[in-house]
ROVEX-513123 format. One record per residue (C-alpha): residue in three letters; x, y, z. Coordinates in steps of 0.2 Angstrom, whole numbers, padded with zeros to 4 digits, always signed. Layout:
N
AlaXYZ/...
END
This chain:
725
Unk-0024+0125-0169/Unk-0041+0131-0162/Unk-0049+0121-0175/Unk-0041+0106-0171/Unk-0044+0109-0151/Unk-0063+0109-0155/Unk-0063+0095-0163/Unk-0056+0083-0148/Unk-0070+0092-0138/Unk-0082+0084-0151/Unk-0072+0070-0148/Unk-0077+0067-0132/Unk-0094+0072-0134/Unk-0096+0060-0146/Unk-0084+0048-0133/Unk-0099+0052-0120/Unk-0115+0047-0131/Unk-0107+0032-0139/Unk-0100+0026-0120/Unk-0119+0029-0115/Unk-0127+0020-0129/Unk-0116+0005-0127/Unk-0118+0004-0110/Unk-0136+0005-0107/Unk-0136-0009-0120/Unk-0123-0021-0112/Unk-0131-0018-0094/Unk-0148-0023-0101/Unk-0142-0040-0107/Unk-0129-0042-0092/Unk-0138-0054-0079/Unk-0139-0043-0061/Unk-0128-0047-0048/Unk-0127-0047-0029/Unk-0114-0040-0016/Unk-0104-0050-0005/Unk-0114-0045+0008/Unk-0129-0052+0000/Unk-0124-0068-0003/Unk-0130-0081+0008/Unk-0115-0092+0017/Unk-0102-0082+0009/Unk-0095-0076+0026/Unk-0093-0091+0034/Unk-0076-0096+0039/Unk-0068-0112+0034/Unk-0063-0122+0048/Unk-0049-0129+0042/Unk-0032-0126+0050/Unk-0015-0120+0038/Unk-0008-0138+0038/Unk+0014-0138+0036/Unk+0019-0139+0019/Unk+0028-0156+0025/Unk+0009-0162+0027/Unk+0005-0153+0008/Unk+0020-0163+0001/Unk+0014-0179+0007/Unk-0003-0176+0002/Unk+0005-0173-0017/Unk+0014-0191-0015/Unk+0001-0201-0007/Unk-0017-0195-0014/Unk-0021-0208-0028/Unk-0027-0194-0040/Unk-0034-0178-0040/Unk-0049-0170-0050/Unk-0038-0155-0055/Unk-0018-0149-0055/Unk-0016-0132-0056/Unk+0001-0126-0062/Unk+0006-0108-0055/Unk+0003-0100-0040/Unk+0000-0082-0045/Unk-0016-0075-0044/Unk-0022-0083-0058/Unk-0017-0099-0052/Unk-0022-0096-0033/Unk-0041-0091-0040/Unk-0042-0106-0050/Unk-0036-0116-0033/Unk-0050-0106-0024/Unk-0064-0108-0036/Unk-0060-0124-0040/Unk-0059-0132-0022/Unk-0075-0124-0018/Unk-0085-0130-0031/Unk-0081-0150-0022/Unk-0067-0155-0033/Unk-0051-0163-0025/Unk-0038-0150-0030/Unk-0020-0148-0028/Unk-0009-0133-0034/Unk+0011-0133-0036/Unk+0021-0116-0040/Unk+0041-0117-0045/Unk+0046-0105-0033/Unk+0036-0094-0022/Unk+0016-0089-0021/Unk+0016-0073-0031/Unk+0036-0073-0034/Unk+0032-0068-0053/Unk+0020-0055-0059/Unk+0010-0054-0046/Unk+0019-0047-0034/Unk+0025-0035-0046/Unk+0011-0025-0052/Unk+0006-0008-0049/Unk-0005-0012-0034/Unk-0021-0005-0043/Unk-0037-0014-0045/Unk-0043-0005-0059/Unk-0056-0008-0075/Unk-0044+0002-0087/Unk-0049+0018-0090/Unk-0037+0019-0106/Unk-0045+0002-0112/Unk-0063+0011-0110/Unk-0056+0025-0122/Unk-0052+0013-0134/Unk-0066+0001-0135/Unk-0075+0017-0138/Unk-0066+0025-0151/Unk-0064+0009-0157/Unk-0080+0002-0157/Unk-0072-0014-0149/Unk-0085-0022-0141/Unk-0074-0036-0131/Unk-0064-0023-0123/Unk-0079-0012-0116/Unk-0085-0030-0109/Unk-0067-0033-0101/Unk-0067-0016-0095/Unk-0085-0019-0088/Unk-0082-0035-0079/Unk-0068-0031-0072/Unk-0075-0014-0065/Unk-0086-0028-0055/Unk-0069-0038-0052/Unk-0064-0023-0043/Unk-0079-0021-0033/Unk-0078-0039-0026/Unk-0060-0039-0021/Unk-0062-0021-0011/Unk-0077-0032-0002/Unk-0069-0051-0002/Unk-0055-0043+0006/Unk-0057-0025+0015/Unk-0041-0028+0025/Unk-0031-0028+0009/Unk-0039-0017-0002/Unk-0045+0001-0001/Unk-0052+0013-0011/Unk-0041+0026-0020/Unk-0043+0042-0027/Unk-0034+0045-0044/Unk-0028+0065-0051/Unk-0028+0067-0068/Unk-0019+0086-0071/Unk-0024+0095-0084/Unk-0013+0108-0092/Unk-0024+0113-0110/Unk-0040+0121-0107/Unk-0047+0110-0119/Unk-0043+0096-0114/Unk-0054+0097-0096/Unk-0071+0091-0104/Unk-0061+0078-0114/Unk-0054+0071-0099/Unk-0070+0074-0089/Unk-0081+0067-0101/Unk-0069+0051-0103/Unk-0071+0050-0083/Unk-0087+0051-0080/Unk-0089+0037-0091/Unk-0079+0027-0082/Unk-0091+0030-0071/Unk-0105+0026-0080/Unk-0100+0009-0084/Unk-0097+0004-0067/Unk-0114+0010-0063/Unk-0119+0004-0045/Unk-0102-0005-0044/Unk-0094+0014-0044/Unk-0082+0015-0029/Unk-0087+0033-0027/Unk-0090+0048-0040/Unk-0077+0059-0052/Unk-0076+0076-0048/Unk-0068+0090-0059/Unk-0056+0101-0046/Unk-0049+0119-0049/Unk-0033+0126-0051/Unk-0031+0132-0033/Unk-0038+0115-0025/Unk-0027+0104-0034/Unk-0014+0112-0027/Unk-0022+0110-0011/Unk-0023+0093-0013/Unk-0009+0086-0022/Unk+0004+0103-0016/Unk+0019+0093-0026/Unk+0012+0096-0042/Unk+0020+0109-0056/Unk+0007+0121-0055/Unk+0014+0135-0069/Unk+0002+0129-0083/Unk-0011+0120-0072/Unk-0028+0122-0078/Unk-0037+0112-0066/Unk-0039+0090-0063/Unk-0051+0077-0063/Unk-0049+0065-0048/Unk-0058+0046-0052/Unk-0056+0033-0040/Unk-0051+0013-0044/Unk-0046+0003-0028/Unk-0026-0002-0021/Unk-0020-0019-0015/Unk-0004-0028-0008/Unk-0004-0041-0022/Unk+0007-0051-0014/Unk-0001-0055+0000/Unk-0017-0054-0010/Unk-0012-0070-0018/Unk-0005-0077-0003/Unk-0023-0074+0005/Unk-0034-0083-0010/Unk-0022-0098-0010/Unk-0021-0099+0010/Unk-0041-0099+0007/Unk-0041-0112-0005/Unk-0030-0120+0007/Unk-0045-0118+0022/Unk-0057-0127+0009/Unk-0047-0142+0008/Unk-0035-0139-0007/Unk-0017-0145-0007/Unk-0004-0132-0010/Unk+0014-0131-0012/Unk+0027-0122-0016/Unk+0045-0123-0023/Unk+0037-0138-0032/Unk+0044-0139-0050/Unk+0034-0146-0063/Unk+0047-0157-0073/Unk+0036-0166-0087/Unk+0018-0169-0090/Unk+0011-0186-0089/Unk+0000-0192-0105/Unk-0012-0208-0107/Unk-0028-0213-0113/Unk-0046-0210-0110/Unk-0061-0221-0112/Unk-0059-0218-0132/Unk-0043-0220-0133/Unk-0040-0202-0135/Unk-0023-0196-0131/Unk-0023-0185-0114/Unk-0013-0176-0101/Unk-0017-0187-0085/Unk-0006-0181-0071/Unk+0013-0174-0069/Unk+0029-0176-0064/Unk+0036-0167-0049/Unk+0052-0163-0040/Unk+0053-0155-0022/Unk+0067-0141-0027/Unk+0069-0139-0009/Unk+0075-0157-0006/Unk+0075-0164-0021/Unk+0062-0178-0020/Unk+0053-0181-0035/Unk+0036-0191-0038/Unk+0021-0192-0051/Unk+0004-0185-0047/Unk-0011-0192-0056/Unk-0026-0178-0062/Unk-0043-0179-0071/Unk-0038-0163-0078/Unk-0022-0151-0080/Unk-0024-0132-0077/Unk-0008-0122-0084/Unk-0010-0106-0076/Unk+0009-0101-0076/Unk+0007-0082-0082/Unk+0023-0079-0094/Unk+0027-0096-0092/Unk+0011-0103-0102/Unk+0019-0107-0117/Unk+0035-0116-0111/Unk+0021-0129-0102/Unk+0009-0129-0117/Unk+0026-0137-0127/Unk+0029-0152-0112/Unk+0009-0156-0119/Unk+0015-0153-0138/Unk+0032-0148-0146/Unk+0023-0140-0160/Unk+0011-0129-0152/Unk+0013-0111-0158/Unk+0015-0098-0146/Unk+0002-0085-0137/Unk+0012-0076-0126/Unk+0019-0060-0129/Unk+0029-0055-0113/Unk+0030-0036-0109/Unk+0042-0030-0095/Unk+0035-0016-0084/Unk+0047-0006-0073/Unk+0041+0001-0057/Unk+0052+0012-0043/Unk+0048+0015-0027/Unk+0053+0033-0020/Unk+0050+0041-0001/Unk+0033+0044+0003/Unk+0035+0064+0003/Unk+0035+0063-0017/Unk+0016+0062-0016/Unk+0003+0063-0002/Unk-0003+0050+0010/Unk-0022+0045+0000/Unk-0020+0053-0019/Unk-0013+0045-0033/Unk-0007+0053-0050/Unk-0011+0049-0069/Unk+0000+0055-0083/Unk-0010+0050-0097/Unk+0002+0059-0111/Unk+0018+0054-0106/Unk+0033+0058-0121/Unk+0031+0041-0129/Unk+0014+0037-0127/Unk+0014+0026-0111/Unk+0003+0030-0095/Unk+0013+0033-0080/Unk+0005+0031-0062/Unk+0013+0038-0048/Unk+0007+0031-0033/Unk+0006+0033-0013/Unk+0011+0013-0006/Unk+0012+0008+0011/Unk+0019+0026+0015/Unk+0031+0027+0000/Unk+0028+0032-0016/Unk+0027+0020-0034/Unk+0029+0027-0050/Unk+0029+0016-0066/Unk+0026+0008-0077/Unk+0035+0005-0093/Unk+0030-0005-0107/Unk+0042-0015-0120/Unk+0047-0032-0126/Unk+0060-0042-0119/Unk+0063-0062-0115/Unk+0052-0073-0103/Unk+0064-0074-0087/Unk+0061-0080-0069/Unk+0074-0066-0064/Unk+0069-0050-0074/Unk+0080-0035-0070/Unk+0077-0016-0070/Unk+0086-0006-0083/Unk+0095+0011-0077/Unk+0087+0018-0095/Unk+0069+0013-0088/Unk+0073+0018-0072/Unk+0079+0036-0081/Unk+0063+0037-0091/Unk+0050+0036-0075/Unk+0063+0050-0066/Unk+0063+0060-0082/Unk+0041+0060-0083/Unk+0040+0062-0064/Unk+0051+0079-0065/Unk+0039+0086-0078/Unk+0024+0085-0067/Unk+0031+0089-0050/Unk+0035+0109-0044/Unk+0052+0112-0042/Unk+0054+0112-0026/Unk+0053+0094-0025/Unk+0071+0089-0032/Unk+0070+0071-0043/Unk+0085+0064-0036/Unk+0091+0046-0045/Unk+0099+0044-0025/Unk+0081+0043-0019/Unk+0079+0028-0029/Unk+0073+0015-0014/Unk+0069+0001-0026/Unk+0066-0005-0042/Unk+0059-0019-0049/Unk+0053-0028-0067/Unk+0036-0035-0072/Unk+0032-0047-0084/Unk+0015-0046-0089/Unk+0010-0061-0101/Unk+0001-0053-0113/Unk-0012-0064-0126/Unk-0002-0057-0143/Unk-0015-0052-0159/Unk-0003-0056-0174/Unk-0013-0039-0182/Unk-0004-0027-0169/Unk+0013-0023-0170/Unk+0018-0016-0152/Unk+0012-0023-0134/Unk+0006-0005-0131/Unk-0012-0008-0142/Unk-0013-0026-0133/Unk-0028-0027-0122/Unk-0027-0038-0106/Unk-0042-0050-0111/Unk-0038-0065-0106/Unk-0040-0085-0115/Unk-0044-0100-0110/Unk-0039-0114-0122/Unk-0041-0132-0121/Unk-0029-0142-0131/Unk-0032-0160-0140/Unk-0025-0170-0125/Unk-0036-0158-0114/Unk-0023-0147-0106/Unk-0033-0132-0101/Unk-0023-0114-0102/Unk-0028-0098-0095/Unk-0019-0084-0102/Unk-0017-0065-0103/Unk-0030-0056-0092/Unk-0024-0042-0078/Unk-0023-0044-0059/Unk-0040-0036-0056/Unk-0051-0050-0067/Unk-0042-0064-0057/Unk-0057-0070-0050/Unk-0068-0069-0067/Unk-0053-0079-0075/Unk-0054-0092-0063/Unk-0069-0095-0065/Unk-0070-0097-0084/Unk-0057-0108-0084/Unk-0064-0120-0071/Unk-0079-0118-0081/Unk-0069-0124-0096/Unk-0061-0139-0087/Unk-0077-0145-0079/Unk-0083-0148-0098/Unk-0069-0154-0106/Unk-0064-0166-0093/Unk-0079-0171-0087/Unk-0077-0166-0069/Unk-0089-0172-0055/Unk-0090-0154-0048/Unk-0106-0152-0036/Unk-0108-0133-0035/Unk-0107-0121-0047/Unk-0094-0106-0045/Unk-0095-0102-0027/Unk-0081-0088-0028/Unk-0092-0069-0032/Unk-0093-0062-0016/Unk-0083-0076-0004/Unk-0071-0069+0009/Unk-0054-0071+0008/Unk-0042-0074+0023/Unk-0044-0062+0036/Unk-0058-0053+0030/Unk-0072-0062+0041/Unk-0069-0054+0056/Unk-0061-0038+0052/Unk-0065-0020+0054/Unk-0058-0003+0052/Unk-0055+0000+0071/Unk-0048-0019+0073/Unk-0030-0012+0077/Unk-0039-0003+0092/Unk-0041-0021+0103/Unk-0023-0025+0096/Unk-0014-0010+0104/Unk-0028-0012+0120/Unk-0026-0032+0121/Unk-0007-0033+0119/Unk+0004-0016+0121/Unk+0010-0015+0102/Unk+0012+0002+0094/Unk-0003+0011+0083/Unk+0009+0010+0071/Unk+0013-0008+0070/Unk-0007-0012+0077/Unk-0011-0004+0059/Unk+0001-0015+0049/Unk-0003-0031+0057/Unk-0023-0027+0055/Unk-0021-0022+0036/Unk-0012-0035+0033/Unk-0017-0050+0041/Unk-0033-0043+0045/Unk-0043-0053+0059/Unk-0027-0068+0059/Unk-0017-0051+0067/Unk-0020-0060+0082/Unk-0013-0075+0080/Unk+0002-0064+0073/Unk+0004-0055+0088/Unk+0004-0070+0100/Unk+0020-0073+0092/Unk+0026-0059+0097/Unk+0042-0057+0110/Unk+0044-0046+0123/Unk+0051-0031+0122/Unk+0057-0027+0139/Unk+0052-0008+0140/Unk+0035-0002+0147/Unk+0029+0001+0128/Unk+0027-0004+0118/Unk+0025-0023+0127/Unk+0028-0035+0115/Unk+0033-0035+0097/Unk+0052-0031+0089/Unk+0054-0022+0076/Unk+0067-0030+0064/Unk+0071-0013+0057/Unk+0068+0004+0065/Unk+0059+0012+0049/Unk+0046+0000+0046/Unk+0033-0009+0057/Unk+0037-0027+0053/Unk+0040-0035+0068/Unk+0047-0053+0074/Unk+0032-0061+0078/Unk+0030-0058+0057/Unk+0042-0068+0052/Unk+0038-0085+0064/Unk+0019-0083+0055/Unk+0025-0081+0041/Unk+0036-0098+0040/Unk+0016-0107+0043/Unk+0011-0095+0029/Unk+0023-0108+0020/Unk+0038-0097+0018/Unk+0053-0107+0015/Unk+0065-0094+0010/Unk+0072-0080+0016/Unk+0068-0071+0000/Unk+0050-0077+0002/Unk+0050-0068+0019/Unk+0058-0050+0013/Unk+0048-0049-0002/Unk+0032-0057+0001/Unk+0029-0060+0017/Unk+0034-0045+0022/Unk+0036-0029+0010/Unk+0052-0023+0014/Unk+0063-0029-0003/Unk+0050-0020-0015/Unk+0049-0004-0002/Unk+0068-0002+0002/Unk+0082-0014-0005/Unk+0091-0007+0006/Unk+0084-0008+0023/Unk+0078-0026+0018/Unk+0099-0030+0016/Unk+0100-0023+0036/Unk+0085-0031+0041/Unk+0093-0048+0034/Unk+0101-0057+0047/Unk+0089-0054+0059/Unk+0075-0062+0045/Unk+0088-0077+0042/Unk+0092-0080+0063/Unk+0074-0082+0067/Unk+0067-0091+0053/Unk+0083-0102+0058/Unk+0075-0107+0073/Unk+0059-0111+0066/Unk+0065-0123+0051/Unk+0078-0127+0061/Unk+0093-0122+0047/Unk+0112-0124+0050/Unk+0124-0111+0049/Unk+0129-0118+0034/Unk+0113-0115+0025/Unk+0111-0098+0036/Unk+0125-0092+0025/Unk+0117-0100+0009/Unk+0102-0090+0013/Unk+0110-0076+0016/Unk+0119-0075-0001/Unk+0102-0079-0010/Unk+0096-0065-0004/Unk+0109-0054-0005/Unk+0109-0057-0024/Unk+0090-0056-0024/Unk+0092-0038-0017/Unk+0104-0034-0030/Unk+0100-0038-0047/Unk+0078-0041-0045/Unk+0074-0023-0032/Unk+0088-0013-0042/Unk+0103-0013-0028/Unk+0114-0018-0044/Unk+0107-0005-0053/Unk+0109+0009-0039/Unk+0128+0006-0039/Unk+0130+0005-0054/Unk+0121+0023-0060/Unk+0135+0030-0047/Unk+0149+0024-0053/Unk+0145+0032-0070/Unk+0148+0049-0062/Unk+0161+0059-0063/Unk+0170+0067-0047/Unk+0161+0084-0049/Unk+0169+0093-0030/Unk+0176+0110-0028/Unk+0194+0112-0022/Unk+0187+0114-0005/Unk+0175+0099-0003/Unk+0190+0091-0009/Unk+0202+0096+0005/Unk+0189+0094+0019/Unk+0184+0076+0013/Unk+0202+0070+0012/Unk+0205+0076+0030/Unk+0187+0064+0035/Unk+0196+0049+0025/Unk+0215+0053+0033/Unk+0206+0054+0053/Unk+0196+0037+0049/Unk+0212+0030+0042/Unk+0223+0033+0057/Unk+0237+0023+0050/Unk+0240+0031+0032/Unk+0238+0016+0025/Unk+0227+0023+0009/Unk+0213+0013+0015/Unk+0201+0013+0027/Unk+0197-0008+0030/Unk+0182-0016+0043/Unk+0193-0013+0058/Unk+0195+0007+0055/Unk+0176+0005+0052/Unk+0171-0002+0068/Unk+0186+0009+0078/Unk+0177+0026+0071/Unk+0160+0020+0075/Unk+0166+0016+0094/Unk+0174+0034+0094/Unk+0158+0042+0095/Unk+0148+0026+0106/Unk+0140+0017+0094/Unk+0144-0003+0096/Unk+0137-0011+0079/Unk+0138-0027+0073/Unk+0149-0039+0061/Unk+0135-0041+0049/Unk+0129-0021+0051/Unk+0150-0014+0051/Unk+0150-0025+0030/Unk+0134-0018+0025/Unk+0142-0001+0029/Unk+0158-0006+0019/Unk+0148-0014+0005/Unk+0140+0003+0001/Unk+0153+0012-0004/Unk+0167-0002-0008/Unk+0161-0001-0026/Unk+0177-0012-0032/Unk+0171-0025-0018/Unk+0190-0028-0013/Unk+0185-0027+0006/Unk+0191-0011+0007/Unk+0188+0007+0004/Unk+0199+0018-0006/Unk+0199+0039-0004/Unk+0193+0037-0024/Unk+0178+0029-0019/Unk+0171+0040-0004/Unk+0176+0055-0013/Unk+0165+0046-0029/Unk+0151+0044-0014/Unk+0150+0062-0008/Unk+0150+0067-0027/Unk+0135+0057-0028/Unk+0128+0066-0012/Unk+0133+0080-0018/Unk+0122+0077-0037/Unk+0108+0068-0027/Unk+0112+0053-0036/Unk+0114+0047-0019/Unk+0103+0052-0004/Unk+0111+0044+0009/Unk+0128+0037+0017/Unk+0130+0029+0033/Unk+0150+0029+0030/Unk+0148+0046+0025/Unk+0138+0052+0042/Unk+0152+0041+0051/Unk+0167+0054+0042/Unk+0158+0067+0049/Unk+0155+0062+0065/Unk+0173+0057+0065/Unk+0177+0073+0061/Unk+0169+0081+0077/Unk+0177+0067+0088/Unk+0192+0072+0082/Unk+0190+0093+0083/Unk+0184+0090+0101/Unk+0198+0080+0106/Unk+0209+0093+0100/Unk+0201+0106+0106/Unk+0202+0098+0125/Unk+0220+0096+0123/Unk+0223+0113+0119/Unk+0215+0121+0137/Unk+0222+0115+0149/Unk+0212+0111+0166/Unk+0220+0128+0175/Unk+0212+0138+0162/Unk+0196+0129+0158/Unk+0188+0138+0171/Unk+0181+0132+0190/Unk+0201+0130+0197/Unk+0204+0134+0215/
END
């Protein structure tokens, strides 16, 4: 055992001198390059207002033909937009549902080089990974400077629990850091024992040994992508979304060659369809690639191989406010992160084959598996709970498949850009972090294979994306000064918006208190306020799902408050689209549905009803009496009406929508009703932690006292109740 402990020290050793020896070798043939702040004309601001999407749509009907069509308005889709328009070429960019609505909202919110790709281009000796790994390390340093306001450095603990196994990691680390070289965000640093635990308290600290902390950088990615395509927008570039792409459109060149010239397009929010004509196609639709590459040529053979990767959000007291956690030896292999995001916790991801789908789903056995690898590294005093599930969601990564290797774990995120014979260029595979890098290889590609009249070269390493221009750490400071909004929601507006926080915050309504002034919240937990949701309709959201998952976070960070904050979301973008009730309620059911089968609502109910009724004799009796005293008519049931009875019974006056999203919680039969079966299922889930929460529950209990109090005034009578004449 000894013997074979040594030899992984060796390992690494030899892990360190190889890393070395490659990378001074690569750095010495890679060509130097310059920091954002270093590049001349790189700040300046694009004048540019957001035109409506009406105005998008038109341009898409009228303009007689583009230079280039991208398809897909992921990241991948958004940088070729960005880099494309800023090189002079006339560029227009459709997406079938939402910017971001696929994989890029669904990452892990790292911007990363890939430490585990390091460690295998190095045991490897593969060459074209330690170079992925190396540009996108620079990849990482320009988005934590293009976009400061969304991006921040994070520091990564990798526990260690074999002695042995501390200069393997370190080693391993430090070359990390090695590569980077002056693109390192800041230095790895071994940490004992005692200050782990200091650090990280939550951590199972029995058989710790000691941690290496490393650093990679954290992003929203959603509103990443919405910020490079709002900035390609600023340049000039027409973008639209909830634009399908329904056929390619084919002619001839000069030669007589065969090639794609243009699309067909339908508005799937109204319906309209048109043709658009395009020097050049750029197919940039992530897991999606293939079915696009097959309206160019029937025959092609496929690239993609789509891997689904599960990721659950869980309260923010599961891991401290600024350090993330690496489990690099997880029970089948995989690397789980476990991350702090926008005060909640992120733990994922898993890794397997599955379908290419526009609606993927989280499985209760993936969620299962990221519970059961979290418990083994926390202490026990933090309990796992599957009830403190807040949401769930499924990735598909499009991943470039190698017919030598066998499983989507030993495939590398390098990325391809292929130009077919009718010249339909495709960018696949790659990672979220090298978005930029991808972007600009594949407008490289087109510019060549198409012959396009571009008048710069790439203009993208380094430029600032929306709402980095003006904005500074302490920016939130003028926002609470200037208009009366809470610290809290100051923050959010400022890292999210960053210096457009401003014109978010004229939006914002009254609030009729002395403070804050101005700005409702739509749900008391999170600091997304109303003014949000009128920017966010200019930000081109046409949906109410692309307001509650993109625009706002709140469907990846709680399903649940996101179903509350619902209505509010529908009744003010209402005013500003101008919807009927009619598609009010169509909205509403949408996202309903959204809530329940994409952020792992469905999931949730369904991981309850599995359980058993595990109560003592006692619970039993005492939860019965709840039911009976919210039932006042011994009907069996407790209905909507008993609901909002109870509720007024202790002084709380809610609403129609709020009193159904009570019932809805519990009335797992969805017959309107609640039977004593289903509330005694609830507190067993309680009781289990399968549940950590129950507003119907807290209402039996509070019942209860209403109740006991009203009894207990009926049994003294005023005489003897003391202060009588």
């Amino acid at each position: 055992m000894a013997s074979a402990h040594l030899r992984r020290v060796a390992a690494g050793t030899a892990f360190l001198g190889a890393g070395a020896l490659a990378a001074s070798w690569l750095t010495s043939e890679a060509p130097s390059r310059v920091s954002a702040a270093e590049i001349s004309g790189k700040k300046l601001r694009a004048k540019r207002t957001l035109p409506p999407r009406d105005e998008q749509i038109k341009s898409l009907q009228t303009e007689d033909e583009f230079d280039v069509l991208i398809i897909g308005g992921g990241a991948t889709g958004a940088g070729c937009a960005l880099d494309s328009v800023t090189r002079g070429l006339k560029t227009a960019l459709v997406e079938l549902d939402d910017f971001a609505s696929g994989t890029s909202s669904r990452s892990t919110k790292l911007i990363h080089g890939g430490v585990r790709y390091l460690q295998k281009a190095i045991f490897n000796l593969d060459i074209d990974q330690y170079r992925m790994v190396k540009e996108a390390l620079h990849e990482r340093t320009n988005m934590l400077e293009s976009a400061p306001h969304l991006t921040h450095p994070l520091p990564i603990m990798l526990p260690v629990y074999t002695w042995w196994q501390i200069p393997y990691y370190w080693v391993g680390i430090k070359m990390y850091d090695l590569v980077a070289g002056s693109k390192s965000v800041k230095s790895s640093y071994y940490l004992s024992k005692k200050d782990a635990l200091e650090l990280f308290p939550m951590l199972r600290g029995d058989k710790l040994c000691g941690a290496i902390v490393y650093y990679d950088g954290q992003q929203d990615d959603a509103r990443m992508c919405l910020a490079i395509a709002l900035t390609a927008t600023r340049h000039g570039a027409t973008v639209a979304n909830h634009v399908r792409v329904t056929k390619l459109i084919h002619g001839q060149d000069a030669t007589g060659k065969r090639v794609v010239q243009g699309a067909s397009l339908r508005d799937e929010l109204t319906g309209k369809e048109w043709d658009v004509k395009a020097k050049c196609v750029i197919n940039a639709t992530g897991p999606f690639t293939d079915s696009i590459r097959k309206m160019d040529d029937q025959k092609v053979k496929e690239i993609c191989c789509p891997s689904s990767g599960v990721h659950i959000v869980l309260p923010g007291y599961y891991s401290p406010d600024q350090m993330g956690l690496l489990d690099p030896d997880t029970s089948d292999g995989r690397v789980i992160f476990f991350l702090p995001w926008q005060r909640q916790t992120i733990a994922g991801t898993t890794d397997r084959l599955c379908d290419v789908t526009h609606d993927p789903k989280p499985t209760e056995d993936e969620i299962e598996f990221i519970l059961g690898e979290v418990k083994n590294y926390l202490n026990p005093d933090v309990e796992v709970r599957r009830g403190d599930v807040l949401s769930a969601w499924s990735g598909i990564r499009p991943l470039v498949s190698d017919p030598n290797k066998e499983d989507t774990q030993s495939l590398a995120r390098n990325h391809i850009v292929h130009v077919s014979d009718s010249n339909l260029v495709t960018i696949a595979g790659g990672k979220w972090t090298t978005y930029r890098a991808m972007a600009e290889h594949t407008i490289d590609a087109a510019v060549k294979a198409c012959k396009l009249p571009a008048t710069k070269e790439c203009q993208t390493d380094g430029l600032l994306i929306e709402g980095a221009h003006g904005w500074t750490p302490t920016m939130y400071i003028r926002l609470v000064q200037d208009f009366g909004l809470e610290c809290e929601v100051a923050q959010h507006l400022s890292m999210s918006y960053g210096d457009r926080a401003f014109a978010v915050a004229k939006l914002a309504s009254l609030t009729g208190k002395r403070f804050p002034i101005i700005g409702k919240r739509i749900h008391p937990e999170f600091p997304y306020i109303d003014a949000e949701i009128r920017y966010g309709v200019r930000e081109y959201a046409c949906t109410a799902i692309d307001m509650i998952a993109r625009r706002l976070r709140l469907a990846f960070l709680n399903n649940q408050a996101a179903q509350e904050a619902l209505p509010t979301v529908i009744d003010i973008m209402a005013e500003e689209l101008k919807w009927s009730e009619k598609e009010k309620k169509v909205q509403y059911e949408k996202a309903t549905a959204f809530l329940a089968e994409q952020m792992g609502q469905q999931v949730n109910r369904a991981s309850r009803e599995k359980m058993s009724i595990n109560l003592s004799k006692d619970e039993m009796q005492l939860y019965i009496k709840r039911f009976q005293m919210i039932d006042k008519e011994h009907k069996g049931y407790v209905s909507i009406n008993d609901i909002r009875r109870s509720m007024k019974s202790f002084g709380e006056d809610v609403s129609g929508e709020e009193l159904h999203e009570i019932l809805k919680e519990i009335d797992t039969n969805m017959n309107g009703q609640v039977e004593l079966d289903e509330y005694l299922q609830m507190m067993s889930a309680i009781k289990s932690g399968a549940v950590a929460y129950s507003r119907f529950a807290r209402m039996a209990e509070m019942q209860e006292a209403v109740v006991e109090k009203e009894g207990l005034m009926k049994k003294v009578s005023v005489e003897r109740s003391g202060g009588g004449v």
